[in-house]
C-alpha positions as CSV (number, residue, x, y, z in Angstrom):
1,X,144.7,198.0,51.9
2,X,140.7,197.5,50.7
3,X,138.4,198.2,53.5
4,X,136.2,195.4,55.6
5,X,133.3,194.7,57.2
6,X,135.1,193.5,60.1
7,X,137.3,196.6,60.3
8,X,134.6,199.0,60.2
9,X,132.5,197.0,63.1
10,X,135.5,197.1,65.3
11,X,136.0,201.2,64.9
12,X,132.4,201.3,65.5
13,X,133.0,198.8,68.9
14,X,134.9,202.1,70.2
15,X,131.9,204.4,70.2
16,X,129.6,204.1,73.7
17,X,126.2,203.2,73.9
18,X,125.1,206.4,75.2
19,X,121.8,204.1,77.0
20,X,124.3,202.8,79.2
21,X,126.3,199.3,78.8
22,X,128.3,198.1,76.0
23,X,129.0,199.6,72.7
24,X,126.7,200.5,69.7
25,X,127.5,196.9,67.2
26,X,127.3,194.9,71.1
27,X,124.0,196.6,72.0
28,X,122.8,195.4,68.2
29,X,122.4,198.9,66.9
30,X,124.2,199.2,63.8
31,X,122.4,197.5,60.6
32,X,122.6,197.2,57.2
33,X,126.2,197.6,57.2
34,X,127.6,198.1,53.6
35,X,131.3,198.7,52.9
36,X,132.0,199.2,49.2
37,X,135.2,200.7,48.0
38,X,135.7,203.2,49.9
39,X,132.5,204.1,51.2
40,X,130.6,203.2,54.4
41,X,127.2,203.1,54.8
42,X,125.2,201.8,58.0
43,X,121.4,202.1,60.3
44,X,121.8,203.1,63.7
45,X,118.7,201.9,64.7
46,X,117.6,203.6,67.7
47,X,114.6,204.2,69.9
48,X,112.4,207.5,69.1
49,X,112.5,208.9,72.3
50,X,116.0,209.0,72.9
51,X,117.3,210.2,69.3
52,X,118.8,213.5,70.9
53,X,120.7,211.5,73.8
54,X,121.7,209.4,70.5
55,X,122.6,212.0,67.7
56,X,126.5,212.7,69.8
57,X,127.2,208.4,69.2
58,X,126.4,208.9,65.6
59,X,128.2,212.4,65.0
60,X,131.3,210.4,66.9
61,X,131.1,207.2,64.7
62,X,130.5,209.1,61.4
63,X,134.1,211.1,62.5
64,X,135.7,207.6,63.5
65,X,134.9,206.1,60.4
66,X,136.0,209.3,58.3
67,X,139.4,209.0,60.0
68,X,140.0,205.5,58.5
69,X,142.8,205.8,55.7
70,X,141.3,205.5,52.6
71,X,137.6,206.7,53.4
72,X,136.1,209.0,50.9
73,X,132.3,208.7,52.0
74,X,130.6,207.7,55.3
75,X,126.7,208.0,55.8
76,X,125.1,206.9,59.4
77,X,121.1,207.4,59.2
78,X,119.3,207.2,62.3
79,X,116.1,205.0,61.7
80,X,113.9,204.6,65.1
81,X,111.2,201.8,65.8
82,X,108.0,202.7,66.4
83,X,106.8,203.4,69.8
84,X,105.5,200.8,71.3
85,X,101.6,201.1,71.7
86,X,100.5,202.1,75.5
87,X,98.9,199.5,77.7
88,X,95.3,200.2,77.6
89,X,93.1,202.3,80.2
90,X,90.7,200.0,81.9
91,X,88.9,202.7,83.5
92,X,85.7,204.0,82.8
93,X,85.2,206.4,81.5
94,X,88.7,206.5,79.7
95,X,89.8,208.0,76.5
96,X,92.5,207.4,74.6
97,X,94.9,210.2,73.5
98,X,94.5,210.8,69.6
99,X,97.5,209.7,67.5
100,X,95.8,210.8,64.1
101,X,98.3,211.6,60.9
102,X,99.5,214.7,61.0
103,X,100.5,217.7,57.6
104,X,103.8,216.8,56.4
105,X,105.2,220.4,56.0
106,X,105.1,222.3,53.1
107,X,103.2,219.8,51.5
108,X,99.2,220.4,50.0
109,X,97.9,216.9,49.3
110,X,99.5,213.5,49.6
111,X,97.9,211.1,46.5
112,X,99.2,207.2,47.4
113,X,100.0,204.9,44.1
114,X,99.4,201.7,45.0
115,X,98.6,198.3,43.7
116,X,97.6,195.0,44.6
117,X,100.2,192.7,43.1
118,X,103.4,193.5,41.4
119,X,104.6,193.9,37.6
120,X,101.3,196.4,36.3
121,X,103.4,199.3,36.3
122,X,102.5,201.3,38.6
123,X,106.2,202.6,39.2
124,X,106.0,203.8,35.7
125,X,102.8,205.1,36.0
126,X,103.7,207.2,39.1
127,X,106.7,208.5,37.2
128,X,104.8,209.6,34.4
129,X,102.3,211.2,36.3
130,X,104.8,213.0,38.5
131,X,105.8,214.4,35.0
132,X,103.0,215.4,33.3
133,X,101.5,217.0,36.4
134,X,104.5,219.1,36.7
135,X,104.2,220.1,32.7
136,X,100.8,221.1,33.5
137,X,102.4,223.8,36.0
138,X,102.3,221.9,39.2
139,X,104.7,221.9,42.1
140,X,105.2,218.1,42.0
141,X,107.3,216.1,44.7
142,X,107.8,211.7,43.9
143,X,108.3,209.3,47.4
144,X,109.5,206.4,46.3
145,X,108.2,204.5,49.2
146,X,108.5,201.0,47.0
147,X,111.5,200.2,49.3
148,X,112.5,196.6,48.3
149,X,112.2,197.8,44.6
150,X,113.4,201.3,44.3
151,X,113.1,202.4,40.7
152,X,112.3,205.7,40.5
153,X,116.1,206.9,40.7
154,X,116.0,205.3,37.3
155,X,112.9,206.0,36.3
156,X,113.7,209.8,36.5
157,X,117.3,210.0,35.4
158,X,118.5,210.7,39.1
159,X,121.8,209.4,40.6
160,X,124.0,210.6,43.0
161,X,123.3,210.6,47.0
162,X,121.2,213.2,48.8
163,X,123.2,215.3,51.2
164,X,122.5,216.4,54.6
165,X,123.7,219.7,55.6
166,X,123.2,219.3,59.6
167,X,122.8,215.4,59.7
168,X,118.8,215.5,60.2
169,X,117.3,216.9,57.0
170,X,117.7,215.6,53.8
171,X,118.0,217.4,50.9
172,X,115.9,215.7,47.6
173,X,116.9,215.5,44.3
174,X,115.5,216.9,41.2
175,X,114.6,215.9,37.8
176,X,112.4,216.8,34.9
177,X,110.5,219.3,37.2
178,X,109.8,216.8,39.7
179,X,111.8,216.5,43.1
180,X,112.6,213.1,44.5
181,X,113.7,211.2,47.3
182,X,113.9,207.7,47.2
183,X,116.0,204.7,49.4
184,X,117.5,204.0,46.0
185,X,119.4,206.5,46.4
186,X,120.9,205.4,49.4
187,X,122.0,202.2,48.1
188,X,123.1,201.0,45.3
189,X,121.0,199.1,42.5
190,X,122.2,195.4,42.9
191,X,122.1,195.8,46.8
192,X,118.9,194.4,48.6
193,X,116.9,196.1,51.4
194,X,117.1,193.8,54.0
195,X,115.0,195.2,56.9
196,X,112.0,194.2,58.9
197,X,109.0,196.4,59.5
198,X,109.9,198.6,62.3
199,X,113.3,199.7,59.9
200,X,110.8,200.1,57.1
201,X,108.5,202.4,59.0
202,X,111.5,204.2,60.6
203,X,112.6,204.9,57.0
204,X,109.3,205.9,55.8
205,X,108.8,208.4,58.6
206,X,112.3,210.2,57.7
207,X,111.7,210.5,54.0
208,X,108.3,212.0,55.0
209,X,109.2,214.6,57.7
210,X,113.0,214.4,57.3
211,X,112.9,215.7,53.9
212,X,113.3,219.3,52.6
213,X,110.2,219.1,50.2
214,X,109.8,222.7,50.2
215,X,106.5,224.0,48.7
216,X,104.8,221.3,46.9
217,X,101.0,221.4,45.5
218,X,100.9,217.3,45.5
219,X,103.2,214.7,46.8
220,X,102.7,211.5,45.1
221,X,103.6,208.6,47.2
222,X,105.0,205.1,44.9
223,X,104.1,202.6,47.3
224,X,105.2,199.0,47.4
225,X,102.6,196.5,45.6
226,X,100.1,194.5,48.3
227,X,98.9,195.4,52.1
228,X,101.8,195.5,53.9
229,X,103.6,198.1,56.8
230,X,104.8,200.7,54.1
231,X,101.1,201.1,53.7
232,X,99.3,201.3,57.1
233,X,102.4,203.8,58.2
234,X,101.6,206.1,55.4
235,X,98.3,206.2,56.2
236,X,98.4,206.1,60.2
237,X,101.4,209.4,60.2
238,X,100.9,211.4,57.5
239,X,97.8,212.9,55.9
240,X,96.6,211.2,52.4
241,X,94.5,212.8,50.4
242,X,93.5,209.6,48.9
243,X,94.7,206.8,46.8
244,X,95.1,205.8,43.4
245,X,95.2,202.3,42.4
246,X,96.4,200.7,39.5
247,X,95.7,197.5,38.3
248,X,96.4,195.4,34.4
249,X,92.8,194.2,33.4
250,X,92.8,190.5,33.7
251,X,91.3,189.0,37.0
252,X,94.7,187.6,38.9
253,X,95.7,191.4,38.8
254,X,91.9,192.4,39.8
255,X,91.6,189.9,42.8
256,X,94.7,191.4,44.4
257,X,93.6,195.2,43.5
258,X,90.7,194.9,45.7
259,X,92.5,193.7,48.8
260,X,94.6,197.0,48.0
261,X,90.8,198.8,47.9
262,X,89.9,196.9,51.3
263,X,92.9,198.0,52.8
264,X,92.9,201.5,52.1
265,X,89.1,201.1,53.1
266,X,90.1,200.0,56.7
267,X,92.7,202.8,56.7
268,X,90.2,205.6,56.3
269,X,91.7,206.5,53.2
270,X,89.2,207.1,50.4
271,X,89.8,205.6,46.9
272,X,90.3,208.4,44.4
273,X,90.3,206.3,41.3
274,X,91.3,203.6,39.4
275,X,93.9,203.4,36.6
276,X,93.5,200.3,33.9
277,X,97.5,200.2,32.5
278,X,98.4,197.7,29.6
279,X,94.9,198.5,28.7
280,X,95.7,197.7,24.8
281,X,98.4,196.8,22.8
282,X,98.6,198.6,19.5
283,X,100.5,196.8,16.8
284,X,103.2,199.4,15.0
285,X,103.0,198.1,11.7
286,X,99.7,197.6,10.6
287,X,97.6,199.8,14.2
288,X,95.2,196.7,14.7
289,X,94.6,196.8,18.8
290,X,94.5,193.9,20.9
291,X,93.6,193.1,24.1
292,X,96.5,191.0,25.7
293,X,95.3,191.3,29.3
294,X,91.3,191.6,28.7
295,X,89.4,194.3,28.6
296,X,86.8,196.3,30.6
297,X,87.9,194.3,34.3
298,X,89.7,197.6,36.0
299,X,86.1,199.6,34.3
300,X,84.0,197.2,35.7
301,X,85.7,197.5,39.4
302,X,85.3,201.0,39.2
303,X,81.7,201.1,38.4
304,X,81.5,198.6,41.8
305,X,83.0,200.5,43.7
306,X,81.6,203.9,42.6
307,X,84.8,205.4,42.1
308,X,85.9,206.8,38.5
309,X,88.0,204.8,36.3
310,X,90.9,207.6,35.8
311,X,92.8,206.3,32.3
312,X,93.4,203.3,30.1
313,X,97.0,203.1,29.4
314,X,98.4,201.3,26.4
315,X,101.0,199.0,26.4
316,X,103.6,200.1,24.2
317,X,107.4,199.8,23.7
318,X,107.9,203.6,24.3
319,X,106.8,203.8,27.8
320,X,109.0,201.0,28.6
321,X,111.9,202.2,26.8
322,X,111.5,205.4,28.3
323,X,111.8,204.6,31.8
324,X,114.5,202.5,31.6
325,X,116.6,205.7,29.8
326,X,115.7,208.0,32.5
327,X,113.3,210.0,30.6
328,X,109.7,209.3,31.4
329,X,107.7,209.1,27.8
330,X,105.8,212.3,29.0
331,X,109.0,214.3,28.2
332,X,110.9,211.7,25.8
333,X,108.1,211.5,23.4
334,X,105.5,214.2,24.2
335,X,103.3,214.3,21.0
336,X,102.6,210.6,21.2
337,X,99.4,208.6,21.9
338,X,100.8,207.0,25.2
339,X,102.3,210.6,26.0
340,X,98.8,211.6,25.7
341,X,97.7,209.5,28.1
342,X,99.4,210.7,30.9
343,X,98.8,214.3,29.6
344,X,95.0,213.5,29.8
345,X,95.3,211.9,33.0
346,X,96.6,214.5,34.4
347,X,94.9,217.1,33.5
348,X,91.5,215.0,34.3
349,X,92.9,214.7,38.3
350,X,93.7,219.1,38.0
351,X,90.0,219.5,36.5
352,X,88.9,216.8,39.4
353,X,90.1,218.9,42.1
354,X,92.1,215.5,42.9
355,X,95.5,217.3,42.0
């Protein structure tokens, strides 16, 4: 007998609300429920300052659940909402208590890719980067913060599900010198994220802090394209080093790359570059270049603002090919032009002082 939803949900109506009244589904705890085969997977989503009073109602609905016949695989994650923010001190005289970001541990520099809009690559980008940074000797961790497109998992060549030894840290995964966590590999690839901002932060805070990153010299962060929670919660918990945005060259791609630049403006967090990707498309059988996008627009924005333009990335049939087979071009094709690329870019944020 296959397992349901509404099986599962009724185990998990025997395990207390330890906050008093009810049980965990009635109290409108449990989220993103997903049976499949025979694995469970499913949010407790819980308030931060009680997550100790709530770890013994996850350990006991992670055992229920394991007891069903036919179970192989159960995974409860805790994801907390952000606390609310405190009324205001109308006193004179009053200062507020800092809340700044904070060092994840282990961890030298945090570099943010972001973008404006979506579709210029800057998943691929970040992937390649990852891996030519860690050619060039560097301890090199990926976030795939992009959480309603997860490709990274892919990207990389990384399957399989992290595991938690004590139920609170997570243990990343590791490919081509690069070690990477990701929600993608919490879900599977035809299965939406379905989660409104407080989940989303939640999630972001535990693959930040929850993580075993170990020693790392940069952590490069793949954010999701636009100006949206992902962002301001990087910025607002953990310390960035900066950001790095990339953008195609033509001006649709443009206008939305500078509300990106605004953003991060507002945040605090200084712009550390730009990157110009589909720069040029250079034809395999006879080498004449052309322009699809335009030309010179992600140059021109980085002579406004005053920050360095960082690379001009081809587009080419090899980079794309390559990260759909799991083996970033960077390693799949090292000796080419568009390898090159990366190489050089790489090497430029090392000599930079920005890696």
């Amino acid at each position: 007998m296959s397992l349901t939803r509404e099986a599962v949900l009724d185990v998990l109506k025997g395990v207390a609300n330890p906050m008093g009244g009810g049980d965990i589904v009635s109290a409108g705890m449990v989220r993103a429920l997903t049976v499949e085969g025979a694995s469970i997977r499913f949010v407790l989503e819980i308030d931060p300052a009680r997550a100790a009073r709530m770890e013994p109602a996850r350990a006991e609905a992670e055992a229920r659940l394991r007891a069903l016949p036919g179970v192989k695989a159960v995974s409860v994650v805790m994801t907390a909402h952000s606390a609310p923010a405190a009324p205001p001190d109308l006193k004179l005289g009053a200062k507020p208590k800092p809340q700044g970001p904070v060092k994840v541990p282990g961890v030298d520099r945090i570099i943010a890719i972001a973008s404006g809009k979506g579709g210029v690559g800057k998943s691929t980008v970040a992937a390649n980067l990852a891996v030519a940074l860690a050619a060039e000797g560097k301890r090199v961790g990926l976030l795939d913060a992009d959480v309603y497109g997860p490709s990274q998992p892919r990207m990389l060549g990384v399957s399989g599900r992290p595991a938690s030894p004590d139920g609170k840290t997570i243990l990343p995964l590791r490919n081509h010198g690069v070690t990477l966590m990701s929600l993608g590999l919490m879900t599977r690839e035809d299965e939406a994220v379905v989660w409104r901002g407080p989940m989303l932060m939640g999630a972001l805070q535990q693959m930040l802090f929850q993580v075993q990153w170990g020693a790392l010299d940069i952590l490069l962060v793949d954010l999701p394209p636009g100006t949206g929670d992902v962002q301001m919660t990087l910025c607002q918990k953990a310390e960035v080093a900066g950001a790095i945005i990339v953008s195609t060259p033509q001006d649709v791609a443009l206008l939305d790359a500078r509300k990106g630049i605004d953003m991060f403006a507002k945040m605090g967090t200084p712009i550390l570059g730009l990157i110009e990707n589909m720069a040029v498309h250079v034809c395999s059988q006879c080498g004449h270049e052309e322009h699809i996008f335009g030309h010179g627009g992600v140059r021109a924005e980085a002579q406004k603002l005053g920050a360095p333009l960082l690379a001009e990335i081809p587009l080419h049939l090899d980079i794309r090919v390559a990260a759909d087979g799991g083996a970033p071009v960077v390693v799949s094709k090292p000796n080419t032009p568009q390898a090159r690329a990366f190489r050089d870019l790489a090497k430029r944020l090392i000599g930079d002082g920005i890696a």
